[in-house]
LUMNUVO-232879 format. One record per residue (C-alpha): residue number from 0; x, z, y. Coordinates in nm, 3 decimals. Each point is the difference from the previous one (the first is absolute). Example, Ala and Ser with C-alpha at 12.3 -4.5 7.8 and 13.67 -1.06 7.14 Angstrom:
% LUMNUVO-232879
<r><num>0</num><xx>1.230</xx><zz>0.780</zz><yy>-0.450</yy></r>
<r><num>1</num><xx>0.137</xx><zz>-0.066</zz><yy>0.344</yy></r>
% end
This chain:
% LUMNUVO-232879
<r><num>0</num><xx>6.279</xx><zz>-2.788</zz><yy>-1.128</yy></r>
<r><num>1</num><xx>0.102</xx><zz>-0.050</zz><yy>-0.343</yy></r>
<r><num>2</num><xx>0.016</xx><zz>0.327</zz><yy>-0.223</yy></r>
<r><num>3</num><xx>0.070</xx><zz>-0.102</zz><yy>-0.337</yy></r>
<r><num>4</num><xx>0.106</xx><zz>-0.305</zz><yy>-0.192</yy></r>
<r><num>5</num><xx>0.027</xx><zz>-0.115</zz><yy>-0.365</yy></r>
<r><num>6</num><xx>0.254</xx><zz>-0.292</zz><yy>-0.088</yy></r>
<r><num>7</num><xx>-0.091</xx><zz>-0.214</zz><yy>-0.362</yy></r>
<r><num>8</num><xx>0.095</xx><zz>-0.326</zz><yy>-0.124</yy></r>
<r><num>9</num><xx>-0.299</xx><zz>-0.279</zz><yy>-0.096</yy></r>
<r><num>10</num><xx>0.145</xx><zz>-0.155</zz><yy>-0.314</yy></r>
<r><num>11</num><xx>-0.335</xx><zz>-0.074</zz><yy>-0.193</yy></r>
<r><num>12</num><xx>0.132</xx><zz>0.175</zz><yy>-0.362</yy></r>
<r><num>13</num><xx>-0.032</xx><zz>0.335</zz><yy>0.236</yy></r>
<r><num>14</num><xx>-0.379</xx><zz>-0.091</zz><yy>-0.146</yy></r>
<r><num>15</num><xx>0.009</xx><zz>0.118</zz><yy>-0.359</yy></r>
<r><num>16</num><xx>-0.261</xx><zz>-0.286</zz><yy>-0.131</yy></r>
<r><num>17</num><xx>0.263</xx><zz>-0.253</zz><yy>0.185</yy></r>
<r><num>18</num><xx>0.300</xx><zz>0.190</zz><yy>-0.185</yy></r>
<r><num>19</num><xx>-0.158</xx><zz>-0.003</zz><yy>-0.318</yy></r>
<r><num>20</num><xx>0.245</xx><zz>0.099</zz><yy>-0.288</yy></r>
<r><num>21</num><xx>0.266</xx><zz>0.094</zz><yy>0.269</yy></r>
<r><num>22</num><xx>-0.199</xx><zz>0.231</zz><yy>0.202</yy></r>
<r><num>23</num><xx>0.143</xx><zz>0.329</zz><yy>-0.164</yy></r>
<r><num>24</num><xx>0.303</xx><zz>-0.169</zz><yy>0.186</yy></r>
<r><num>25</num><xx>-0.171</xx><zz>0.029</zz><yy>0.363</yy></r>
<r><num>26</num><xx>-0.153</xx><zz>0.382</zz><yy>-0.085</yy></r>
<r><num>27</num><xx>0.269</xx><zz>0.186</zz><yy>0.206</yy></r>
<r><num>28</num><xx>-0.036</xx><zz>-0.272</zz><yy>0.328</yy></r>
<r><num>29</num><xx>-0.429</xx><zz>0.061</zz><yy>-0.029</yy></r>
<r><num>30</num><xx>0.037</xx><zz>0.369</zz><yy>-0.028</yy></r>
<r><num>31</num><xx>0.226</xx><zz>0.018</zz><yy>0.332</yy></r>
<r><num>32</num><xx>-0.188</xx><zz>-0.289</zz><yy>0.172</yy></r>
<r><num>33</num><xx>-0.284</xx><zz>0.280</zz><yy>-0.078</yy></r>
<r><num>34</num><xx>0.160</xx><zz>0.291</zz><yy>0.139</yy></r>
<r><num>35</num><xx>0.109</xx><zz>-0.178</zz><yy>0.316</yy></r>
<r><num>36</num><xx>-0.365</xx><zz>-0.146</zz><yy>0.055</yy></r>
<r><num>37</num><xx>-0.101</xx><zz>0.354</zz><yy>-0.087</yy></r>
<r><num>38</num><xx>0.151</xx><zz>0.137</zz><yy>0.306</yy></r>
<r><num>39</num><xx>-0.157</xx><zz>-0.207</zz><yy>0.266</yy></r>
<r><num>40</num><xx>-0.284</xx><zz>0.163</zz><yy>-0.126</yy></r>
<r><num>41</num><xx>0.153</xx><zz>0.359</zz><yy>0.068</yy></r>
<r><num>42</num><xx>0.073</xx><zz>-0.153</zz><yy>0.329</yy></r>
<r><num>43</num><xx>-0.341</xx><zz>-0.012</zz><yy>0.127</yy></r>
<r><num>44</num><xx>0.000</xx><zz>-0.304</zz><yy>0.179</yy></r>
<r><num>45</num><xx>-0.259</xx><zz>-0.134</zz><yy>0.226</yy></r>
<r><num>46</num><xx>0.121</xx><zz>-0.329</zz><yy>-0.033</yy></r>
<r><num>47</num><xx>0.178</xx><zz>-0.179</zz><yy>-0.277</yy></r>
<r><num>48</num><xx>0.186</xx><zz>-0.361</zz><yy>0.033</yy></r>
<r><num>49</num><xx>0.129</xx><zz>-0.206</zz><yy>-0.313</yy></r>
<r><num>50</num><xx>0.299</xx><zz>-0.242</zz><yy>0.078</yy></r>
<r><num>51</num><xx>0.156</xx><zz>-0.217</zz><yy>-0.247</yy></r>
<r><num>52</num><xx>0.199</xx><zz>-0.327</zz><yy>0.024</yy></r>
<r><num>53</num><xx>-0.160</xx><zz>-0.359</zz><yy>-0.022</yy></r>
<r><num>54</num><xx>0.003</xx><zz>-0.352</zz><yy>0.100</yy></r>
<r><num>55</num><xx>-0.119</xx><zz>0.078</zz><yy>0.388</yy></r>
<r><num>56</num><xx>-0.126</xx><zz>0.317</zz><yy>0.191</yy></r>
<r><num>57</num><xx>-0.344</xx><zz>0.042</zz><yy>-0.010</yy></r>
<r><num>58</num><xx>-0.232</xx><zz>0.289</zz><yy>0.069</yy></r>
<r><num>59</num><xx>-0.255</xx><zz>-0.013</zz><yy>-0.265</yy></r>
<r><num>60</num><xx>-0.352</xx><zz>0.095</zz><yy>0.041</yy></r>
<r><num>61</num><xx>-0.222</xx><zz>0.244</zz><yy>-0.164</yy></r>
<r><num>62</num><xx>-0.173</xx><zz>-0.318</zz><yy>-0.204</yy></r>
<r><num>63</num><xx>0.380</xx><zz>-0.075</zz><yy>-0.174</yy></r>
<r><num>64</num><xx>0.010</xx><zz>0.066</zz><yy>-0.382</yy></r>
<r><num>65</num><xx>0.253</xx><zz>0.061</zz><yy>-0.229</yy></r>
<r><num>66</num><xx>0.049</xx><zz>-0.204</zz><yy>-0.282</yy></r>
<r><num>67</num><xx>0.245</xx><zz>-0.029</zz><yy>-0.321</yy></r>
<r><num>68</num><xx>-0.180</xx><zz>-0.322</zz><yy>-0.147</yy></r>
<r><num>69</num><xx>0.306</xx><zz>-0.252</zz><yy>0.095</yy></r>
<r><num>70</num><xx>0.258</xx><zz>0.272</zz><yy>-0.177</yy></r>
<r><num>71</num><xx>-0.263</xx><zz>-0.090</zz><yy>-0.354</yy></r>
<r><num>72</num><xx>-0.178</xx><zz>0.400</zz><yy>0.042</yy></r>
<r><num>73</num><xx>-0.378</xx><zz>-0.066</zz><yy>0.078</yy></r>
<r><num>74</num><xx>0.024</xx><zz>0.278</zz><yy>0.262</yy></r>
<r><num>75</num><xx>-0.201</xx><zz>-0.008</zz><yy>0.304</yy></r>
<r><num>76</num><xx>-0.050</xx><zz>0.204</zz><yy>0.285</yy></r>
<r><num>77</num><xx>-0.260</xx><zz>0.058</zz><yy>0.087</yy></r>
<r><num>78</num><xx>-0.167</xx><zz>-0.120</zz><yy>-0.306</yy></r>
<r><num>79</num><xx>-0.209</xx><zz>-0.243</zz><yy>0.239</yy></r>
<r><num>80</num><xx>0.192</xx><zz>-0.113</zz><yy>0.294</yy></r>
<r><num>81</num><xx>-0.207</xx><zz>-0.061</zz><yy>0.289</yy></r>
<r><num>82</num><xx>-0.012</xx><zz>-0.376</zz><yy>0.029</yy></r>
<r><num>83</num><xx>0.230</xx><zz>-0.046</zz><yy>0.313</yy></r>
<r><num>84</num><xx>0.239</xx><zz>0.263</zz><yy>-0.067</yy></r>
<r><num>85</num><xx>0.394</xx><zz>-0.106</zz><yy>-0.056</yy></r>
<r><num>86</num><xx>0.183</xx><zz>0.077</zz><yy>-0.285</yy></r>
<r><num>87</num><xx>0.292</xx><zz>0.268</zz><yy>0.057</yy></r>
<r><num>88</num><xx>0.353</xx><zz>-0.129</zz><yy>-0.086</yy></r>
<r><num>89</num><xx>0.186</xx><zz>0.169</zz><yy>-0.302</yy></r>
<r><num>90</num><xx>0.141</xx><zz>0.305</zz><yy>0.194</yy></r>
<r><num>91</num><xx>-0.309</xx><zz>0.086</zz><yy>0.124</yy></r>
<r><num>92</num><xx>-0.218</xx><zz>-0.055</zz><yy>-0.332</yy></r>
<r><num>93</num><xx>0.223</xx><zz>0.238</zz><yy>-0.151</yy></r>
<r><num>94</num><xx>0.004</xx><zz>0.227</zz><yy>0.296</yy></r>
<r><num>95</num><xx>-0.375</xx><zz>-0.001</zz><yy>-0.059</yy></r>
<r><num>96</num><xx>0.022</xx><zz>0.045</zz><yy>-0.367</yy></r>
<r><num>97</num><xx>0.203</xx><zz>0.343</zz><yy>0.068</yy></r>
<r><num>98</num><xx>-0.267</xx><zz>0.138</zz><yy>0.233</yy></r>
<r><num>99</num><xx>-0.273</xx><zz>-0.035</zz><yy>-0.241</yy></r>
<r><num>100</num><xx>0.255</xx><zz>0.114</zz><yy>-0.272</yy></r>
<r><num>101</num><xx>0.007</xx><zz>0.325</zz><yy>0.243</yy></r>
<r><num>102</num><xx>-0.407</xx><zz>0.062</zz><yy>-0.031</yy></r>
<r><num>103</num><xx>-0.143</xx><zz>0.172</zz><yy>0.309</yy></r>
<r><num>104</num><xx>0.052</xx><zz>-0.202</zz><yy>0.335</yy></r>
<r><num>105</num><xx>0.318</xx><zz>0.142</zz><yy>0.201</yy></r>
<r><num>106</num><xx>-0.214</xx><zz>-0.010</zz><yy>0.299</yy></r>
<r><num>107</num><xx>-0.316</xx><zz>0.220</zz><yy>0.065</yy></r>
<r><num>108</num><xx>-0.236</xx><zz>-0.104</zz><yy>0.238</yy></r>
<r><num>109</num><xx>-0.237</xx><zz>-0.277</zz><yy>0.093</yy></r>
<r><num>110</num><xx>0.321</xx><zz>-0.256</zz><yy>0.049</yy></r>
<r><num>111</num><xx>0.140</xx><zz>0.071</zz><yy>-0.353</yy></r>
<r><num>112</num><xx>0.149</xx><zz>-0.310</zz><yy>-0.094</yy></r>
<r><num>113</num><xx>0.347</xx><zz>-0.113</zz><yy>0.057</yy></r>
<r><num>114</num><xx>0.114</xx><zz>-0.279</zz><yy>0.187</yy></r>
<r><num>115</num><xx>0.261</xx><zz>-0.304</zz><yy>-0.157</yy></r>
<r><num>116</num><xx>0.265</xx><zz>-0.166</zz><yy>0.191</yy></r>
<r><num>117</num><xx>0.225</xx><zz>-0.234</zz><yy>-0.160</yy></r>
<r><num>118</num><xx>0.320</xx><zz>-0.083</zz><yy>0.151</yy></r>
<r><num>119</num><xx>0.153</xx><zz>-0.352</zz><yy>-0.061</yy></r>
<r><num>120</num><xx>0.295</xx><zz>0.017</zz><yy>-0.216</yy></r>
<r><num>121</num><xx>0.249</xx><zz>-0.124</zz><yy>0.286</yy></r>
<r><num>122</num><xx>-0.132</xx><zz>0.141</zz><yy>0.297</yy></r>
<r><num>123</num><xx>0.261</xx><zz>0.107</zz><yy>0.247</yy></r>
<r><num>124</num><xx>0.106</xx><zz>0.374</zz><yy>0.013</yy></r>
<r><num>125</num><xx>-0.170</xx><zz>0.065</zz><yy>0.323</yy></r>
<r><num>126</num><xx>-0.330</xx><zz>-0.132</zz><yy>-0.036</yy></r>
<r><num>127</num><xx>0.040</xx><zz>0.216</zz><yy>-0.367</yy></r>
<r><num>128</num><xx>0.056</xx><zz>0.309</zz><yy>0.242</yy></r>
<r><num>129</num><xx>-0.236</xx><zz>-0.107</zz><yy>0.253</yy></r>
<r><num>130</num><xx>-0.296</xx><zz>-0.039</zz><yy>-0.304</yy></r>
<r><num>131</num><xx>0.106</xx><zz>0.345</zz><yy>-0.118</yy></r>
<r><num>132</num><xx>-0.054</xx><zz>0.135</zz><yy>0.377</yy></r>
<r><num>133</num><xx>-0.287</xx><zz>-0.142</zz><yy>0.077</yy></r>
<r><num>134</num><xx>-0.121</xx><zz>0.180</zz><yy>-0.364</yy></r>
<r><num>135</num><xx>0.111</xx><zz>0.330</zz><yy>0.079</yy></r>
<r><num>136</num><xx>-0.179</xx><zz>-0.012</zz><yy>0.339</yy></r>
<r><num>137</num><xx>-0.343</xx><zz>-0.105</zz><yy>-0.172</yy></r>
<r><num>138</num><xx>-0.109</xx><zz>0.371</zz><yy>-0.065</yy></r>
<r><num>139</num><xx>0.124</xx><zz>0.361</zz><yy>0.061</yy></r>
<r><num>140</num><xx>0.070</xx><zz>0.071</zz><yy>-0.331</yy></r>
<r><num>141</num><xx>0.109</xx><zz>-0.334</zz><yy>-0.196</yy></r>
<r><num>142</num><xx>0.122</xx><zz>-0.056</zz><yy>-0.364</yy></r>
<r><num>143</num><xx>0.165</xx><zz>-0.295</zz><yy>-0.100</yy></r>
<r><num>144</num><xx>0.040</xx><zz>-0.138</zz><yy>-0.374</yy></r>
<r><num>145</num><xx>0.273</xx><zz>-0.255</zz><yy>-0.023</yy></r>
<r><num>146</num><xx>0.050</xx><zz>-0.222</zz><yy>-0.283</yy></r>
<r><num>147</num><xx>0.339</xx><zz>-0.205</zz><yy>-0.021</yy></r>
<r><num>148</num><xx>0.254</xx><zz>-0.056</zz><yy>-0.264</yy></r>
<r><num>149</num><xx>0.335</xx><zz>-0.027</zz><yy>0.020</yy></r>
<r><num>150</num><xx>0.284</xx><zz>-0.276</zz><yy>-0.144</yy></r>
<r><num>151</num><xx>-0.099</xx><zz>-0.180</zz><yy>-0.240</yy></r>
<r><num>152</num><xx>0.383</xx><zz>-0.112</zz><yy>-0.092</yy></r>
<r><num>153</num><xx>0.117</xx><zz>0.337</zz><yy>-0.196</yy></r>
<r><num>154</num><xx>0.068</xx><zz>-0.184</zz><yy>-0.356</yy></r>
<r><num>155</num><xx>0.027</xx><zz>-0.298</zz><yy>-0.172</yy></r>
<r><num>156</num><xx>-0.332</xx><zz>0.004</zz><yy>-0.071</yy></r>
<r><num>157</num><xx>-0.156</xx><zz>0.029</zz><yy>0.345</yy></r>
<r><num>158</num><xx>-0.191</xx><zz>-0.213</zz><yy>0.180</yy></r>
<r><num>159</num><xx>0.260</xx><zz>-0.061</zz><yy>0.245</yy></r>
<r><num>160</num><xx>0.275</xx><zz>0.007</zz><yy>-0.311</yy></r>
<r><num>161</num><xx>0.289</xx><zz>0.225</zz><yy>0.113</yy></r>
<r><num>162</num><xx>0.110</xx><zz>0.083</zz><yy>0.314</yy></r>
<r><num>163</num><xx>0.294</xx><zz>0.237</zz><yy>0.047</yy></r>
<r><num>164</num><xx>-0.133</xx><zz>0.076</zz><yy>0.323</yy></r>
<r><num>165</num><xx>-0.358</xx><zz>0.135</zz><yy>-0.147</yy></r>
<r><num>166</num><xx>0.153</xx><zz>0.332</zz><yy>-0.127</yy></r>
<r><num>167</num><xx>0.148</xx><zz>0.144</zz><yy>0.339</yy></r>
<r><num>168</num><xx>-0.284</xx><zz>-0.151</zz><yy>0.171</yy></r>
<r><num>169</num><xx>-0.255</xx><zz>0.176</zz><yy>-0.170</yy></r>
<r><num>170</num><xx>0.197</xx><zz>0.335</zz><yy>-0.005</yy></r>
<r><num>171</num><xx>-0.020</xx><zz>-0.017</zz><yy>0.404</yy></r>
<r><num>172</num><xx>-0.371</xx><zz>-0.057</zz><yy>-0.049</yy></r>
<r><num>173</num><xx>-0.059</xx><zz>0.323</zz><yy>-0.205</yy></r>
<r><num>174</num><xx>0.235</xx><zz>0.159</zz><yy>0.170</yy></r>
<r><num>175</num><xx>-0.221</xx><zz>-0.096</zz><yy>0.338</yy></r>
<r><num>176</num><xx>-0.330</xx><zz>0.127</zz><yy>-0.176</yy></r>
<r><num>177</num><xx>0.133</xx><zz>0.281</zz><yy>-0.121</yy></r>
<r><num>178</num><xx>0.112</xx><zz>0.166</zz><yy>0.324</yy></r>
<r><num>179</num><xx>-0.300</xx><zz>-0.161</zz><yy>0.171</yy></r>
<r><num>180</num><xx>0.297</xx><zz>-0.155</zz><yy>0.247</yy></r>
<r><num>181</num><xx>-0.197</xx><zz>-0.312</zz><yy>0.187</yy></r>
<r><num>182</num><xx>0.259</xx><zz>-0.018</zz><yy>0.154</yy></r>
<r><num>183</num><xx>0.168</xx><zz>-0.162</zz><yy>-0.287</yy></r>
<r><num>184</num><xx>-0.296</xx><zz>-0.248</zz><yy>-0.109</yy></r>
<r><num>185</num><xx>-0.023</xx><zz>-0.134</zz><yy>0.346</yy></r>
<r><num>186</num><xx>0.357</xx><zz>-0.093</zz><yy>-0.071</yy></r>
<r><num>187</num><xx>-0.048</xx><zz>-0.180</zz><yy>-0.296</yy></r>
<r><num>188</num><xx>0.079</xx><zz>-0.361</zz><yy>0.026</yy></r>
<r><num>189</num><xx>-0.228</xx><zz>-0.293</zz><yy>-0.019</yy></r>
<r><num>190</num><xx>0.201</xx><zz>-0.273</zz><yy>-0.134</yy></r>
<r><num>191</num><xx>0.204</xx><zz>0.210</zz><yy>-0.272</yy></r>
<r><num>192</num><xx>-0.347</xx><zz>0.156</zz><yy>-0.113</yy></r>
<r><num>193</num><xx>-0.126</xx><zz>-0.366</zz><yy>-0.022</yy></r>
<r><num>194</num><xx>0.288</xx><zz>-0.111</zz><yy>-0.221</yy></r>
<r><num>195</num><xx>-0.040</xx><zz>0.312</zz><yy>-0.240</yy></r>
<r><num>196</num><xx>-0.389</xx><zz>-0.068</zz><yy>-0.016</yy></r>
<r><num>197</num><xx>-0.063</xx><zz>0.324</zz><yy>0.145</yy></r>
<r><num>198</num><xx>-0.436</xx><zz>-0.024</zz><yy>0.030</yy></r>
<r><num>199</num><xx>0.002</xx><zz>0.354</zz><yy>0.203</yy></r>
<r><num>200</num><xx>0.228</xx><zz>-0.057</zz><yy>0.276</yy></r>
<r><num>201</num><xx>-0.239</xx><zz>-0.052</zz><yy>0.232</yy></r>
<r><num>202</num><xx>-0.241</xx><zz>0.270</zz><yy>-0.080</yy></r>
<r><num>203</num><xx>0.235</xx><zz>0.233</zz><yy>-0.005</yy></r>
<r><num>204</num><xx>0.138</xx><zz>-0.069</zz><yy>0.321</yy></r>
<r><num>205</num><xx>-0.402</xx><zz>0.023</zz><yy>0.133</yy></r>
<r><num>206</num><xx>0.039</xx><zz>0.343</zz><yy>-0.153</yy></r>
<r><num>207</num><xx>0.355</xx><zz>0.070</zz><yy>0.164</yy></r>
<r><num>208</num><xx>-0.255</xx><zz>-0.109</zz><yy>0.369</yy></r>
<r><num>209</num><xx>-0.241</xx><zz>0.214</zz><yy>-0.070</yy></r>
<r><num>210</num><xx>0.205</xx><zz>0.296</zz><yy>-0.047</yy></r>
<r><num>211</num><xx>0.253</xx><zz>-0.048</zz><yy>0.255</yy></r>
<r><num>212</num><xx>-0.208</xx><zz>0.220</zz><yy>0.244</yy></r>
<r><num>213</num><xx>0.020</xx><zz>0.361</zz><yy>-0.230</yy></r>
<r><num>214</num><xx>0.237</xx><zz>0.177</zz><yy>-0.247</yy></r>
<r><num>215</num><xx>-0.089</xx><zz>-0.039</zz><yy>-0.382</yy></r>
<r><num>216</num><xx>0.112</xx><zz>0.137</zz><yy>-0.285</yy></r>
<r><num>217</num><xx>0.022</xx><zz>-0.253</zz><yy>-0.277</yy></r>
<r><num>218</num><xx>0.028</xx><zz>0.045</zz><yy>-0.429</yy></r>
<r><num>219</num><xx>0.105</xx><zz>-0.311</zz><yy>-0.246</yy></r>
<r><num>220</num><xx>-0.248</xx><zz>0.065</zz><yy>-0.271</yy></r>
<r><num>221</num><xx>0.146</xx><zz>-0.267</zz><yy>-0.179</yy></r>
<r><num>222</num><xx>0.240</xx><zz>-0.274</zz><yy>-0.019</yy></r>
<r><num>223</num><xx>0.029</xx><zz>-0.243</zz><yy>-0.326</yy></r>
<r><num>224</num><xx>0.092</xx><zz>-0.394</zz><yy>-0.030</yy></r>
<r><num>225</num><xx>-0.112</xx><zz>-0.078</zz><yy>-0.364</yy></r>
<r><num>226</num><xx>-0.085</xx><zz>-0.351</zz><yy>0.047</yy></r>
<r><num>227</num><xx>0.306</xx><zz>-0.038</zz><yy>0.239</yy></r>
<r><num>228</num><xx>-0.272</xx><zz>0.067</zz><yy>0.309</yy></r>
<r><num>229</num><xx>0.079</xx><zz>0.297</zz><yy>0.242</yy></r>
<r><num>230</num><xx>-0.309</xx><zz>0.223</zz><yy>-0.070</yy></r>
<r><num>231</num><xx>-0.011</xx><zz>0.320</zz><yy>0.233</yy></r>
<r><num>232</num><xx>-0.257</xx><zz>0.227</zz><yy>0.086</yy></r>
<r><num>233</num><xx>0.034</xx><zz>0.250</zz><yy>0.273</yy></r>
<r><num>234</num><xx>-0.197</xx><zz>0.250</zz><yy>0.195</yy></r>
<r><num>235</num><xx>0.026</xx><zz>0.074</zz><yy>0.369</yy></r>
<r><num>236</num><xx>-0.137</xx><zz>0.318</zz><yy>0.200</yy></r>
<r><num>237</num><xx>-0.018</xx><zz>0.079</zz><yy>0.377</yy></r>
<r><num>238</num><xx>0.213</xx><zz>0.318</zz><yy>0.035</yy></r>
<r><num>239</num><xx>-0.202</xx><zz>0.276</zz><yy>0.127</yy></r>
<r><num>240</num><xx>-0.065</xx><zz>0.085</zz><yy>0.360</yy></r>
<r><num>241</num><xx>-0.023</xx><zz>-0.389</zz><yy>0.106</yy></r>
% end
């Protein structure tokens, strides 16, 4: 049953020694990426998923490593991959970055580590929901971290250069995380997200599966665009008595 759950975006200047001279820029994202990654922890999970987009779905094993190396940071972890582990996609390096950002593990016990699941980039709604499901069902008390950002058309400037569409779009996305309405995110649609280069559509909408079963209360920590990339970061909690 999933508990809690922390939503972040993956862009690789969230890593100050990737940002460089325009980390300062980034301070306000980390420090709410913190304080939503913070409250898993208060959650007291037995059981803790990461899910961010990627090429393909995969369920990674305990061997995978993290790795900034093609982004130009020598950053590796762990330091020493074993020698037949995978390497995580972005969302999930940076996912992994954030949780040893946090310090102490978010899950006590003898099975303390968390589990990554990447979700390919343009996987149907459904098996998005399905995924999230089959997450939430893993453990009695789950927490999910979620890493997805959103259009990548909000200026000139962007990535996707500008898309009139990217402004509303993204307001429906905060909007969704903010109220913690799955509902909302299940809605979202495939093919406009594609076109507005939106990376977390799909992990969101594993989030939106996983939660579809309980009542949450939700809190937009924060909510910025200054490279013309949706950046949000949101915290969801199971409302008591579930």
């Amino acid at each position: 049953m999933l508990i809690s759950a922390a939503v972040c975006p993956h862009p690789p200047l969230l890593v100050p020694a990737m940002a460089g001279g325009a980390a300062p820029e980034l301070q306000g994202l980390r420090a709410a990426c913190d304080e939503a990654v913070g409250r898993l922890a208060a959650a007291r999970p037995d059981a803790l998923a990461v899910v961010g987009g990627a090429p393909g779905t995969v369920a990674y094993g305990s061997d995978a490593y993290a790795t900034l190396r093609p982004y130009g940071l020598p950053w590796t972890s762990p330091e020493v991959p074993d020698g037949g582990g995978e390497p995580l996609p972005l969302s999930l390096t940076i996912g992994r970055w954030l949780l040893e950002r946090a310090g102490a593990p978010l899950v006590r016990g003898a099975d303390a580590g968390a589990r990554y699941r990447s979700v390919a980039f343009d996987a149907p709604p459904e098996e998005c929901l399905a995924l999230g499901r089959e997450i939430a069902g893993s453990a009695g008390r789950v927490a999910l971290l979620v890493l997805g950002d959103g259009s990548a058309c909000r200026s000139e400037k962007a990535p996707g250069y500008l898309d009139e569409r990217a402004g509303p779009y993204d307001d429906s996305v905060a909007r969704a995380l903010g109220r913690a309405d799955a509902a909302a995110l299940a809605a979202l649609d495939a093919g406009t997200s594609r076109e507005l280069r939106a990376a977390g559509r799909a992990a969101w909408q594993v989030l939106a599966g996983a939660a579809a079963a309980g009542r949450f209360t939700g809190e937009l920590l924060a909510d910025e665009a200054p490279y013309g990339v949706g950046y949000f970061v949101a915290s969801w909690t199971a409302d008591p008595g579930r």
